[in-house]
C-alpha positions, -999 to 999 in steps of 0.1 A, spaced: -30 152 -703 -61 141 -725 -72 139 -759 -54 126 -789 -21 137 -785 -12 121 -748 -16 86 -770 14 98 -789 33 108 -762 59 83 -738 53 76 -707 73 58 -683 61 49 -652 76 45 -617 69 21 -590 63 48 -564 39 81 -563 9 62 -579 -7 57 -543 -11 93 -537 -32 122 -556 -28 160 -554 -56 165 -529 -26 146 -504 0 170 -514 -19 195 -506 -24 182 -475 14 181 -467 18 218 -478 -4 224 -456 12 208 -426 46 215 -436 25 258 -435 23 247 -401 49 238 -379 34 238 -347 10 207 -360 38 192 -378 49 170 -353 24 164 -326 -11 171 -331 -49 154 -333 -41 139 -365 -30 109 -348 -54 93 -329 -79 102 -357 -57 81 -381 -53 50 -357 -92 48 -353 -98 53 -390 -72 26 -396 -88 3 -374 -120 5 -388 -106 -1 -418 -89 -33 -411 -117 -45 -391 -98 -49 -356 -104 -28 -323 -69 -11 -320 -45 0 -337 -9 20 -327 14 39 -349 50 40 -353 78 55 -378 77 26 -398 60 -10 -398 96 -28 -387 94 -9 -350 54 -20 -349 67 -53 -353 94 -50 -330 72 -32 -303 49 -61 -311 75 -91 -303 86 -75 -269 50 -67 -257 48 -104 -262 74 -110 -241 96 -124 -271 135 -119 -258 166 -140 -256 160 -180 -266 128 -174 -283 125 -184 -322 103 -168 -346 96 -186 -382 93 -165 -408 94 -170 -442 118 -158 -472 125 -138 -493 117 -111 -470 133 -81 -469 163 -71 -439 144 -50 -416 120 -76 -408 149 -101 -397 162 -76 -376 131 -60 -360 131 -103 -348 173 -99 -339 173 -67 -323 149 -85 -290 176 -109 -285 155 -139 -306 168 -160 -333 149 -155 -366 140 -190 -381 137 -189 -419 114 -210 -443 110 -214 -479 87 -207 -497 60 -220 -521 68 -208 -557 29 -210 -566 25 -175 -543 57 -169 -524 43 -172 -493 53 -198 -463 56 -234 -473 45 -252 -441 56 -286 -442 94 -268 -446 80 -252 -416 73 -283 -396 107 -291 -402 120 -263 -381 102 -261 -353 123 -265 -321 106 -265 -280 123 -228 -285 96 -217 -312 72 -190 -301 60 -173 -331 48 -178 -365 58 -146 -387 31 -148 -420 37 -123 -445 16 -122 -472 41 -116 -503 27 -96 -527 -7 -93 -511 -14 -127 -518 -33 -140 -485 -16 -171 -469 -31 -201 -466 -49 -189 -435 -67 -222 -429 -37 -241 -427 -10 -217 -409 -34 -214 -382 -40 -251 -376 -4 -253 -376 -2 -228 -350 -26 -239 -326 -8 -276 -332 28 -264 -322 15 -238 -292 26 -207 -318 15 -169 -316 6 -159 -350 19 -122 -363 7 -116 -395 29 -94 -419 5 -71 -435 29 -46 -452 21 -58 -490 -10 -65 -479 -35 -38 -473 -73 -43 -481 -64 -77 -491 -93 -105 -478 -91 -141 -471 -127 -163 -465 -139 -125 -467 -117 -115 -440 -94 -87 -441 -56 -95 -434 -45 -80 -402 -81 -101 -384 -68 -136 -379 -34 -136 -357 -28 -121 -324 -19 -91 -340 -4 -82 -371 15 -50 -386 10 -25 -417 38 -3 -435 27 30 -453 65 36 -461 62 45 -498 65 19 -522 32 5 -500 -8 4 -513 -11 39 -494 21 60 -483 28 80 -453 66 82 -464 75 61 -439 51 48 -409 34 16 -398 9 1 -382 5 -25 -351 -31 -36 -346 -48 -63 -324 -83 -74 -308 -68 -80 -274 -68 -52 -250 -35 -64 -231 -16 -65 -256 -28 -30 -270 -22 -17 -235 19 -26 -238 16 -15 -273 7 24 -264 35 20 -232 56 12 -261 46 38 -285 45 62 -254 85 53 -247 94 60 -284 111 89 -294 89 116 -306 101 123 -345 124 156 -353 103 185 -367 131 185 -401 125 148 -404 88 151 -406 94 185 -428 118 166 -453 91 134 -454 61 154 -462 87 174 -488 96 142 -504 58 131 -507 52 163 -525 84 159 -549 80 124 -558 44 132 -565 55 154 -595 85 136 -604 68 101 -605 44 117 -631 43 94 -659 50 118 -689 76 132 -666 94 105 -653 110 98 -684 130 127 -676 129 128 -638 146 87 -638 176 98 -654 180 132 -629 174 103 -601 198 78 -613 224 105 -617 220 115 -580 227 82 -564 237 86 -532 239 124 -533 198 125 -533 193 148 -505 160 130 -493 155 108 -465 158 69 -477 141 43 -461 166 17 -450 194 31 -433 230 14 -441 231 -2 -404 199 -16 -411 213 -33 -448 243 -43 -423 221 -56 -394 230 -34 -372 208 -13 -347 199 24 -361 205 49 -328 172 61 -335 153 31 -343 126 33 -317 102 61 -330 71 77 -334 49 87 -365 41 128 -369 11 140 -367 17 150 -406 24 123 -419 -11 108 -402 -27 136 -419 -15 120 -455 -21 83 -441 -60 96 -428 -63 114 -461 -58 83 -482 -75 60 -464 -106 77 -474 -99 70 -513 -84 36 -500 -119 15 -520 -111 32 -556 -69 26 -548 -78 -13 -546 -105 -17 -575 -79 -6 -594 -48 -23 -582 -74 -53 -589 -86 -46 -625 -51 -40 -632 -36 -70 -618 -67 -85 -637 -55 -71 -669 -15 -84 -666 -32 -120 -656 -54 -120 -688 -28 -112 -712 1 -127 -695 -15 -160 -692 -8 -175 -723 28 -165 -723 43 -196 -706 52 -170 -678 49 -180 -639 19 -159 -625 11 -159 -588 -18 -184 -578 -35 -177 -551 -49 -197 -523 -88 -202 -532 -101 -187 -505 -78 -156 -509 -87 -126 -526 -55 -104 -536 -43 -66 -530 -16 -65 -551 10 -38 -544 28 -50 -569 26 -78 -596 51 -104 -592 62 -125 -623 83 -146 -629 114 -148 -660 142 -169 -669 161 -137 -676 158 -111 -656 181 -80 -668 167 -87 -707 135 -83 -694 143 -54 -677 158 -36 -705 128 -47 -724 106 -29 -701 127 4 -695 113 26 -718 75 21 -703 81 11 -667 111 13 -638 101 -25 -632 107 -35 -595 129 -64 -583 115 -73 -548 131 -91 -543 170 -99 -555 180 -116 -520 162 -135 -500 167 -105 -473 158 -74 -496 183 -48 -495 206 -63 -466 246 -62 -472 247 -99 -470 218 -121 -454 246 -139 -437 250 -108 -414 210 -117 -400 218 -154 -396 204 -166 -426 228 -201 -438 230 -198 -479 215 -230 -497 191 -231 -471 158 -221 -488 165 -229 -520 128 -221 -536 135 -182 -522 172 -180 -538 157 -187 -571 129 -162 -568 157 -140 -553 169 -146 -593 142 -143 -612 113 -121 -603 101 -90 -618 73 -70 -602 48 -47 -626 33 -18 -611 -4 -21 -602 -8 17 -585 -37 42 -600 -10 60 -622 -11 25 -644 -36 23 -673 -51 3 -696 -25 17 -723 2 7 -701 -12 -21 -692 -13 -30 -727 23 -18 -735 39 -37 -708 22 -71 -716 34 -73 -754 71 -60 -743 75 -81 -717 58 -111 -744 82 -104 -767 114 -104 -748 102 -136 -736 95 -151 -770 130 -134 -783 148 -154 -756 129 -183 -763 135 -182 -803 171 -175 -795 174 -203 -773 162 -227 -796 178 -219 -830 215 -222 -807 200 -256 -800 
């Protein structure tokens, strides 16, 4: 909608369906036309060499969902029973248990609050002879410190994973994420830069390892031709819904569903309880590559914007008094989403609601698990990611976000924050 009158209508936006376009929903219509290629098909291969090229690595192995790319990863390293992998918090649930369900003991570390990624000296602190592997996730799409985590690797005889699922197209020294590990995994699940529905990614340089990886991704279960159906379905549906001068409507519809929406979710209620989904081991459809290959090719113009807009919340935000993300100076940002950081959350997020569903990655320091306790984690023990866990807000920064919005977000969430902070002071 154009012209004078879309500035006077509202618009709300959602957090997911701004990765995609309608050229990709055609594309699942099509495939969901055709059943026969629904499932297996060319598609596949095509989109792990086109993702591999795009990260910059030689291979690269698709799964159902970045959490079984990691998990495929961890036992082609021969990473079982004993072993210890660090990785740092908040994280979200499936990540702990991709680490659990090999038999190893996940080994969590704070976090820096300047970026909310690893904070190695709490690191050092927890490394045991047991420790084989050093989980980095770039939060956000903030690049770690890559300079430093992998000095600290080669120092304590660690493999380095990198956790790339926020972090697509992001650089660091002018290398892309996903280049400086021994491998490293990708999620196109669909709150990601690009969305497949669900899916992931496993990539590496070293032929060995890539070898086990397609055993691996051979012994997976091939995907049911109604699951691929309803995924390629719900990419279409949230397409339209997530339309911003829709989704004003369309939130309330959702919300009213709850846990009758008929749609596949993706974290099943084992997973939020720690527990081993039946099915867990599986494969990506052919389909679903066919959306994942299709965005890739629009992935350039996806980031230049997720970067002018992240641009545009740092500019106006700045001067706020807020707590912005600050990045390593070598790192150059993809931001899948905008993490900031307020005193108090839920006025904030009222503030917000009539422009934006604003995202809460994370409200534990194990997104979306039951309890972290039930993945090991001890409470009080990262104390930096239990506050974050408390007071982050995350602004959209897909293609669906304008300047407008931009604009419109920035003074709402100002003046929430200067309303609390005038109402603070005049009870003082």
């Amino acid at each position: 909608m154009r012209g004078s009158l879309a500035s006077y209508l509202p618009r709300r936006l959602a957090l997911l369906g701004g990765s995609t376009r309608w050229s990709d929903c055609a594309e699942a219509l099509r495939y969901l036309s055709r059943p026969s290629q629904l499932v297996q098909g060319a598609k596949i291969n095509e989109y792990e060499e086109a993702f591999a090229g795009t990260v910059g690595v030689k291979y690269a192995i698709g799964f159902a969902s970045g959490r079984v790319g990691l998990y495929g990863l961890l036992r082609a390293l021969g990473v079982d029973e004993g072993a210890e992998v660090l990785l740092s918090v908040p994280s979200h649930i499936v990540v702990a248990n991709a680490i659990r369900y090999t038999g190893a003991r996940p080994v969590y570390v704070d976090c820096r609050l300047e970026d909310y990624n690893i904070d190695l000296a709490e690191a050092e602190r927890r490394i045991t002879p047991r420790s084989r592997v050093l989980l980095l996730q770039h939060t956000f799409g903030v690049p770690v410190e890559m300079d430093t985590a992998l000095a600290f690797a080669r120092r304590h005889n660690l493999v380095v994973i990198e956790d790339c699922v926020h972090a697509l197209g992001a650089r660091y020294d002018g290398r892309p994420v996903g280049t400086f590990g021994h491998a490293a995994f990708f999620s196109t699940e669909e709150t990601k830069t690009i969305s497949t529905v669900m899916g992931g990614m496993a990539v590496t340089n070293d032929p060995q390892l890539a070898s086990r990886m397609r055993t691996f991704q051979a012994s997976c279960s091939l995907p049911r031709m109604s699951l691929s159906a309803r995924y390629l379905m719900k990419f279409v549906v949230y397409y339209m819904l997530t339309e911003p001068y829709v989704h004003r409507f369309a939130r309330v519809a959702y919300e009213r569903l709850g846990h009758r929406n008929p749609l596949p979710v993706p974290t099943t209620l084992e997973e939020r309880r720690g527990q081993r989904p039946r099915d867990y081991e599986r494969r990506l459809s052919n389909g679903q590559a066919a959306l994942g290959l299709s965005q890739l090719r629009s992935l350039q113009t996806n980031l230049q914007h997720r970067e002018f807009v992240a641009n545009a919340y740092e500019d106006r935000l700045s001067s706020c008094g807020l707590r912005l993300p600050r990045a390593p100076a070598k790192a150059e940002p993809s931001f899948v989403r905008y993490p900031v950081w307020v005193e108090d959350r839920p006025t904030v997020i009222r503030a917000l609601a009539p422009h934006a569903v604003v995202g809460t990655w994370f409200t534990s320091v194990l997104e979306e698990a039951e309890s972290p306790e039930a993945a090991g984690y001890a409470p009080g023990s990262c104390p930096h990611a239990e506050q974050a866990a408390q007071h982050l807000i995350n602004l959209p920064t897909h293609s669906r976000v304008s300047e407008r919005d931009v604009k419109m977000l920035a003074t709402a969430l100002t003046r929430a924050v200067s309303s609390k902070s005038a109402s603070f002071k005049h009870r003082s």
